[in-house]
Structures are given as structure tokens and as C-alpha cells.
DSSP file (Angstrom, degrees, kcal/mol; ACC not computed):
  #  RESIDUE AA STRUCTURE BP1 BP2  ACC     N-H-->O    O-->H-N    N-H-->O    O-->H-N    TCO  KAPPA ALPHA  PHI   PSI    X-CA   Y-CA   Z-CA
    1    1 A X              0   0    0      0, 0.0     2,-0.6     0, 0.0     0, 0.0   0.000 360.0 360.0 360.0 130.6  112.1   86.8  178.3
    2    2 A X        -     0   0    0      2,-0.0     2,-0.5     0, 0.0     0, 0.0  -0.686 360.0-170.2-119.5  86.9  115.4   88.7  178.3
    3    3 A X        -     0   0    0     -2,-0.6     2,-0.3     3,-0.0     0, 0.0  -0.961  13.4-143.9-107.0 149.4  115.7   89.7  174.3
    4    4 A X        -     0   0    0     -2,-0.5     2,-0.3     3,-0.0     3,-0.0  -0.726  22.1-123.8  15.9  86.7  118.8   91.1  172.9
    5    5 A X        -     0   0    0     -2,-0.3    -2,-0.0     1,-0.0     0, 0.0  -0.577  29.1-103.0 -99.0 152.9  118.2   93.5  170.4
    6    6 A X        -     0   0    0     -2,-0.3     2,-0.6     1,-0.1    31,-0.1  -0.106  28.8-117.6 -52.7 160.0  119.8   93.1  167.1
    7    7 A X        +     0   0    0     -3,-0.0     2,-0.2     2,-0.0    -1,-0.1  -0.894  39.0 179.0-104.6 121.2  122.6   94.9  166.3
    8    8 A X        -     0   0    0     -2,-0.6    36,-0.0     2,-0.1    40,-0.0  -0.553  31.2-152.2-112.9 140.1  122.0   97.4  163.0
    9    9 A X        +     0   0    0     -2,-0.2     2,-0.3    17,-0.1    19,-0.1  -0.112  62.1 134.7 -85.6  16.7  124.3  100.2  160.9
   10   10 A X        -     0   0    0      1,-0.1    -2,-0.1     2,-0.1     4,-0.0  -0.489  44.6-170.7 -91.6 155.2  121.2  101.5  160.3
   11   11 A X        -     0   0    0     -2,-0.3    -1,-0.1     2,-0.1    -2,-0.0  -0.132  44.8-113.8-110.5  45.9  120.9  105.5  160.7
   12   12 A X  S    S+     0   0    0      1,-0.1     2,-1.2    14,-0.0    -2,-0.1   0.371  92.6 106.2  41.1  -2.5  117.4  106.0  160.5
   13   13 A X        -     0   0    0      2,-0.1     2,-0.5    11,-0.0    11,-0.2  -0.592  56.3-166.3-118.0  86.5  118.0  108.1  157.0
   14   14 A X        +     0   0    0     -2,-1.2     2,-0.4    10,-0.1     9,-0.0  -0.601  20.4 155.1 -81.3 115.4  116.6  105.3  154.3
   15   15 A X        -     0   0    0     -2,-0.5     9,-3.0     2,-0.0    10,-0.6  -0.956  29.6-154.6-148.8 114.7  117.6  106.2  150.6
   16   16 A X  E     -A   23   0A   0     -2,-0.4     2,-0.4     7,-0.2     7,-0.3  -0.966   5.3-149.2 -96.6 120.1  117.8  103.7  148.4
   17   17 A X  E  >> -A   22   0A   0      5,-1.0     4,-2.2    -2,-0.5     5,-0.6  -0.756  15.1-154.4 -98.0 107.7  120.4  104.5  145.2
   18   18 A X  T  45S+     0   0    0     -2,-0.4    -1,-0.1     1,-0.2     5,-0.0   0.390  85.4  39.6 -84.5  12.7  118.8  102.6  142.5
   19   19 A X  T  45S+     0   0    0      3,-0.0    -1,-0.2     0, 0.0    -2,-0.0   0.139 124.2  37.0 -80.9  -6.9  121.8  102.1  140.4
   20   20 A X  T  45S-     0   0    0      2,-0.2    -2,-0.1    -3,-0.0     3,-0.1   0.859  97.0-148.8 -87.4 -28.2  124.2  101.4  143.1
   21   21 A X  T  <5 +     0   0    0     -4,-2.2     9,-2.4     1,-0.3     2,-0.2   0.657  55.3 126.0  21.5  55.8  121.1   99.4  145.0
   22   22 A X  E   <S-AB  17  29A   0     -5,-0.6    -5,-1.0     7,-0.2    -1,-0.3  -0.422  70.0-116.4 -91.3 173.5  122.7  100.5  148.5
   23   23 A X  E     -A   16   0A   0      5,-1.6     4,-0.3    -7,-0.3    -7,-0.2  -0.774  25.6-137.5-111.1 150.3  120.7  102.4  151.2
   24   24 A X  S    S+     0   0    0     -9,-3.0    -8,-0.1    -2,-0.3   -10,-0.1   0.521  93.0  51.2-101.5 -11.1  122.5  105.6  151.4
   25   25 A X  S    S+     0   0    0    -10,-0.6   -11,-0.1     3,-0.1    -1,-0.1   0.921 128.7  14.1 -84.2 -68.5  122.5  105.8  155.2
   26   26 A X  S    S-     0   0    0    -13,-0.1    -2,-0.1     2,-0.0   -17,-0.1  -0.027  96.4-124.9-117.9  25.9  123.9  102.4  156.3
   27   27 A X        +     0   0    0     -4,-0.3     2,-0.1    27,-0.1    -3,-0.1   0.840  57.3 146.1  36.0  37.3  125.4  101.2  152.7
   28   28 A X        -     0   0    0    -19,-0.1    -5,-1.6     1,-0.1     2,-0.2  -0.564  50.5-115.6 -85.4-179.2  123.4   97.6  152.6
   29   29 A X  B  >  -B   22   0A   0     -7,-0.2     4,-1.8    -2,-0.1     5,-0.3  -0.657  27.8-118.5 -89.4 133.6  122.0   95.9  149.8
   30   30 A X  T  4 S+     0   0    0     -9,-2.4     4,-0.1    -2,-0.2    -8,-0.1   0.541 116.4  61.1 -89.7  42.9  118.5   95.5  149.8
   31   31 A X  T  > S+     0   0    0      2,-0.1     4,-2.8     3,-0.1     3,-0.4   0.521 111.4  43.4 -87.1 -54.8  118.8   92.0  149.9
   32   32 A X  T  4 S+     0   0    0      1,-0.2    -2,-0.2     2,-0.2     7,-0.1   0.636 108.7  52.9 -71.4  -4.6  120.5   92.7  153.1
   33   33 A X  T  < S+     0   0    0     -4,-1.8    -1,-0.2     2,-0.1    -3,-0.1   0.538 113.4  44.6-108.0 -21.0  118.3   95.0  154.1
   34   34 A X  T >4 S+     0   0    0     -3,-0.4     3,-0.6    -5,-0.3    -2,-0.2   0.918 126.3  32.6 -64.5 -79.0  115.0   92.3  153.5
   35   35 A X  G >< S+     0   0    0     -4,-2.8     3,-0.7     1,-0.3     4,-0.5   0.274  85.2 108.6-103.6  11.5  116.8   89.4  155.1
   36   36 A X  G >  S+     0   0    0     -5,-0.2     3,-1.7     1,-0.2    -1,-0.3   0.948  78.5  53.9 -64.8 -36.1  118.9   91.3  157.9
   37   37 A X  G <  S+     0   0    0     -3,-0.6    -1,-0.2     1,-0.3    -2,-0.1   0.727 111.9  45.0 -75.5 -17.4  116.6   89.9  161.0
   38   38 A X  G <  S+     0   0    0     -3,-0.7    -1,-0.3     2,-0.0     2,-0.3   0.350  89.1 110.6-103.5  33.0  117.2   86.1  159.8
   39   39 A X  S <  S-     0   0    0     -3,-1.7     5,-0.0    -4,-0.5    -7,-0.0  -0.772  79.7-118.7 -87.2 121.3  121.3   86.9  159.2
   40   40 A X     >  -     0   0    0     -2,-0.3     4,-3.5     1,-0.1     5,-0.2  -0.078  33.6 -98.7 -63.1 170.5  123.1   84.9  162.0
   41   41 A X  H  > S+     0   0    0      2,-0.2     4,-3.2     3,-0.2     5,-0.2   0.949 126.3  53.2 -70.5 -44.5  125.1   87.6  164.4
   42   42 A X  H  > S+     0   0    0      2,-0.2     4,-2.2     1,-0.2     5,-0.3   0.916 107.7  46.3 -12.8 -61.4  128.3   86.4  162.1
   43   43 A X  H >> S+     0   0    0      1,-0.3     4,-0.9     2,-0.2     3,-0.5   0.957 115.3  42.7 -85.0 -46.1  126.7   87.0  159.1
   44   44 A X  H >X S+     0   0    0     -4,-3.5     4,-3.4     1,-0.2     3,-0.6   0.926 114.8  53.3 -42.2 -44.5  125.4   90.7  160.4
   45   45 A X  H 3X S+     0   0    0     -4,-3.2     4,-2.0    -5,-0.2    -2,-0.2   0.987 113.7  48.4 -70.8 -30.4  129.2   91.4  162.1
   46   46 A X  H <X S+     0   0    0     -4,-2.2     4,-1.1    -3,-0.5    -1,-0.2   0.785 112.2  45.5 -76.1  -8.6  130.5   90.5  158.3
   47   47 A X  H <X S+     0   0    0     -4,-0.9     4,-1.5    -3,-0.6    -1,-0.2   0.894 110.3  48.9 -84.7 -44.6  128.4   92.5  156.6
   48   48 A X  H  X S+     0   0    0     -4,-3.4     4,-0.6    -5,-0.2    -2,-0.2   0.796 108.2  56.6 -76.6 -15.3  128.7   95.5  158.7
   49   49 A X  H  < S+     0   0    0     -4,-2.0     4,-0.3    -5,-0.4     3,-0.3   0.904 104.0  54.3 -62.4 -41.1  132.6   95.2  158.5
   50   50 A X  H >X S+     0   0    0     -4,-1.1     3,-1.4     1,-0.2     4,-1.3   0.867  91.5  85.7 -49.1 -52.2  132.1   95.3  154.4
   51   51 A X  H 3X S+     0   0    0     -4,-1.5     4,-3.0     1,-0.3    -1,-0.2   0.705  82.8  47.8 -36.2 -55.0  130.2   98.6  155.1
   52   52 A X  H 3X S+     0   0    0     -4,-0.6     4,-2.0    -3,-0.3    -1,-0.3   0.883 119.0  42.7 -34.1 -52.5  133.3  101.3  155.2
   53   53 A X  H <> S+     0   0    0     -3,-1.4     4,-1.5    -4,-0.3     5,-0.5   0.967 104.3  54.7 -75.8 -94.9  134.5  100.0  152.4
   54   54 A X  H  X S+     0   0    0     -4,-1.3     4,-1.2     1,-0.2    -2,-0.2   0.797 115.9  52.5   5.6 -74.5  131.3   99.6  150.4
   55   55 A X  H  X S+     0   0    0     -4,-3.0     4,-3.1     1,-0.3    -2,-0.2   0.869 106.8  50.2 -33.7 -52.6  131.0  103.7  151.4
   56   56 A X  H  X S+     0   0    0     -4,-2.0     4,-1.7    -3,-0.4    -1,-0.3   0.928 108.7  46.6 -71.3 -36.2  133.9  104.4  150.3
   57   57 A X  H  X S+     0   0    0     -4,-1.5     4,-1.0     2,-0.2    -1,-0.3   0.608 111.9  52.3 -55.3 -35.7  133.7  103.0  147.2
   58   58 A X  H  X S+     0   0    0     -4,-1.2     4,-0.8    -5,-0.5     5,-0.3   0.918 110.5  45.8 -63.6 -93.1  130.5  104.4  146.5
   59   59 A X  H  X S+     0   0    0     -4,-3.1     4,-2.0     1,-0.2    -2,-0.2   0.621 102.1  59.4 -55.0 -18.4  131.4  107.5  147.2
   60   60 A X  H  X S+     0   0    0     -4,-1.7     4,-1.7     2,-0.2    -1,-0.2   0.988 107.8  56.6 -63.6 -77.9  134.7  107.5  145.2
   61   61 A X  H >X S+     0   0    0     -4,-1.0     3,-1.8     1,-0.2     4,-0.9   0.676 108.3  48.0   6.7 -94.2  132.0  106.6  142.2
   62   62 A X  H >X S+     0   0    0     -4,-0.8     3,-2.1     1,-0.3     4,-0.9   0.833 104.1  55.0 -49.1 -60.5  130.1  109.8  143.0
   63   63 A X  H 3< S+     0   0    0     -4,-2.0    -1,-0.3    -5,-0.3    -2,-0.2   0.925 109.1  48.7 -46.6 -41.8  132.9  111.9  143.1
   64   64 A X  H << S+     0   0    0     -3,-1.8    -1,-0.3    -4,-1.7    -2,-0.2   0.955 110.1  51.6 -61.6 -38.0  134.0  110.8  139.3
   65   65 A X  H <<        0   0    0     -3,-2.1    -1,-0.2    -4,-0.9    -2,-0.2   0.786 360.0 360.0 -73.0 -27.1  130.6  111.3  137.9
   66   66 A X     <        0   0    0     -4,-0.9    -1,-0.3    -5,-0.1    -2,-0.2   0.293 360.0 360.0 -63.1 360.0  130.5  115.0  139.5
């Protein structure tokens, strides 16, 4: 059988930010990060589209708290 493997943001480097409750590598949720293998391919391409943005946002955060 001819599988397809799923397609992932992840970057192997798992840190979870418990107050943002991202992963610090590939900016999911861990909701999204639990449920990513039953996500239709939609719902994974919308999620990883979110992701820049998510980062940036994030990281804009950090910078203010510094």
C-alpha cells in the first residue's frame, strides 16, 4: 500500500511555552499538536498557513517582555 506521508511544520525541536501553549519549533497548539494525524489535509494546510503569523506574534510578545 502506497502511503503518503503526512505533511508536518514540525522541526524536530519540541518546546512547549506554557503560557503561550505553542510548541516553540513549529508554533502549534497542543491541541493541534494531539489531534494533528486525524486533521483532514485542509484542516493541516489551514493551520500551517496560521503558523507565520502565530510566530510572529509570539515573538513580537517576547520582545516587549525583554
Amino acid at each position: 500500500m502506497d502511503r503518503t506521508p503526512i505533511k508536518t511544520p514540525c522541526v524536530k525541536v519540541c518546546f512547549v511555552d506554557p503560557k503561550a501553549g505553542v510548541c516553540l519549533g513549529c508554533f502549534r497548539t497542543m491541541e493541534e499538536l494531539g489531534r494533528w494525524t486525524r486533521y483532514s489535509d485542509a484542516e493541516r494546510d489551514a493551520i500551517m498557513q496560521a503558523l507565520p503569523e502565530r510566530e510572529t506574534a509570539y515573538r513580537a510578545t517576547r520582545v516587549k517582555q525583554c
